[in-house]
C-alpha positions in Angstrom: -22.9 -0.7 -15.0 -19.4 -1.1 -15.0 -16.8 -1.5 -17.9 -15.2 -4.9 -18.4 -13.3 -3.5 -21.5 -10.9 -0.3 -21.7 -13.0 2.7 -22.7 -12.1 6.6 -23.0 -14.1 9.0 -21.0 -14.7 11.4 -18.2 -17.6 9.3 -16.3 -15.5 6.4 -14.2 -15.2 5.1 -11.1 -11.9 4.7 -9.4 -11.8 2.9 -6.2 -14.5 3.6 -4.6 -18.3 4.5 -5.0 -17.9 7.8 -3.6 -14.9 8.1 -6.1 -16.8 9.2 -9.5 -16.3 11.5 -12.0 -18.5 13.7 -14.1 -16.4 16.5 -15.1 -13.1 17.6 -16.6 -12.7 18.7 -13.7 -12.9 15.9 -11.9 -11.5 13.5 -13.9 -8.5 15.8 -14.5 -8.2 15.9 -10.7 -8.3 12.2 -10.3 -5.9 11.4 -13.2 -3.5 14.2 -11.3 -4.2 12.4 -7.8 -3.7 8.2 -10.0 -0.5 10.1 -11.6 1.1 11.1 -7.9 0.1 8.2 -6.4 2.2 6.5 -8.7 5.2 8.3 -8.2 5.0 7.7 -4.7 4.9 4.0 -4.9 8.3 4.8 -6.7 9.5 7.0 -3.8 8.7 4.5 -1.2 10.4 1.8 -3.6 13.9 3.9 -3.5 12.9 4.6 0.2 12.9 0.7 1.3 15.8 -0.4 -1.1 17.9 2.4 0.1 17.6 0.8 3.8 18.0 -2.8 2.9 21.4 -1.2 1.3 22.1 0.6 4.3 21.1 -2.7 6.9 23.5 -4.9 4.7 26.9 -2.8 5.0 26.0 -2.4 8.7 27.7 -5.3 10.8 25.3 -7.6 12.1 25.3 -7.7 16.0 26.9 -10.2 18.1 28.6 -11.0 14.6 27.1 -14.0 13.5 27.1 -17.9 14.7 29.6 -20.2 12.6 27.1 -21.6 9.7 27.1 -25.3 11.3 25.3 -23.7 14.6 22.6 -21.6 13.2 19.9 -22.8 13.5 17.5 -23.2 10.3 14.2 -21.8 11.5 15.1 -19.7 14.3 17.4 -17.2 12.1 14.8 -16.4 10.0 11.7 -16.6 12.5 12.9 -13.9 15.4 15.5 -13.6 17.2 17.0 -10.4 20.0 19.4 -10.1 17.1 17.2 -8.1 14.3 18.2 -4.8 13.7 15.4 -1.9 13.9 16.4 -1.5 9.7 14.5 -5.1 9.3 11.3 -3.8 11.0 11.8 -0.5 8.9 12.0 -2.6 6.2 9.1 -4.5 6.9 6.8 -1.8 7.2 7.7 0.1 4.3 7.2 -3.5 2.1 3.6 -3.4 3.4 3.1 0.4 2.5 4.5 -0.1 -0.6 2.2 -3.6 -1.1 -0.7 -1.5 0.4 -0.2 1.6 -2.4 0.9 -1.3 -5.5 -3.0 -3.2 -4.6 -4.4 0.4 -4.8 -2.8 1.5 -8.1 -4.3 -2.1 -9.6 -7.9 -1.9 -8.0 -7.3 1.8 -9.9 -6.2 0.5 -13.3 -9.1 -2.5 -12.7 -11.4 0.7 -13.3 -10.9 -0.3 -16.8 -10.7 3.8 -17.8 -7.7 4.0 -20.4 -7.0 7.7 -18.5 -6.4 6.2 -15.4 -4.6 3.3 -17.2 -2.3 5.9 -18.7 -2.0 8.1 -15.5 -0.6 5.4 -13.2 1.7 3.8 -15.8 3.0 7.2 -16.6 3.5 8.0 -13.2 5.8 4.9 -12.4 7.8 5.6 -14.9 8.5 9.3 -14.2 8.5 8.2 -10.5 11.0 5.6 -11.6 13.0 7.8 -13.4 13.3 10.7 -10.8 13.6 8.6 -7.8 15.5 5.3 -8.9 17.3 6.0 -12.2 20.9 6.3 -12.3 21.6 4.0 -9.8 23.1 1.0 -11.6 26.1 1.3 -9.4 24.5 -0.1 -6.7 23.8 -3.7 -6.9 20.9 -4.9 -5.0 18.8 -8.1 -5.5 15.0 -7.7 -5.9 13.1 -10.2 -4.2 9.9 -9.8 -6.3 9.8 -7.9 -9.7 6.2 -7.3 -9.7 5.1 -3.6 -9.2 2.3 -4.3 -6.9 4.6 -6.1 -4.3 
């Protein structure tokens, strides 16, 4: 049966039914593998933002239409106009949505290790990879880690 409270021990279930523990070994293993994965989403984070930096002190193409002629929908919709950083930037949004619903599903195992592993592992991933870098000012569309 599964937990629908935190509990402490070795016997979970992350993910996925093949995904079970029964050993130190194992769960060591998994908290190791919760622990990385976490620091990745941080990686791919620093990854994405450092683009969007990048793609905004580049000069757009064709240098822009006066603000009167732009058209409301079409700007944001499509255009021949979008750089290759906006599909970059795209993709690595959906990575990085795709690894922030896996680290939840991971913490909805209700296992206070796993809890631990991934919330540690932001933080170290968010201190390796994205601390220190108050200079640059950049504003986040959604604060939520798992978007």
């Amino acid at each position: 049966m599964m937990h629908m409270t935190f509990y402490w021990g070795i016997r979970a279930t992350i993910l996925f039914d093949s995904w079970k523990t029964d050993s130190w070994l194992n769960y060591s293993l998994s908290l190791l593998a919760c622990f990385l994965f976490s620091a990745f989403y941080q990686y791919m984070e620093d990854r994405r933002f450092r683009i969007r930096l990048l793609s905004k002190n580049t000069p757009s193409p064709g240098g822009g239409a006066a603000p009167l002629e732009t058209p409301l929908l079409f700007s944001k919709l499509g255009g021949s106009n979008w750089p290759p950083s906006r599909f970059a930037d795209a993709i690595l949004f959906g990575i990085n949505s795709a690894i922030g619903y896996f680290l939840m599903l991971a913490v909805m195992s209700f296992n206070a290790g796993v809890f631990l592993a991934v919330v540690v592992g932001l933080a170290v991933g968010y201190l390796i990879f994205r601390a220190g870098d108050e200079d640059r000012v950049l504003v986040v569309d959604n604060p939520c880690a798992c978007a």
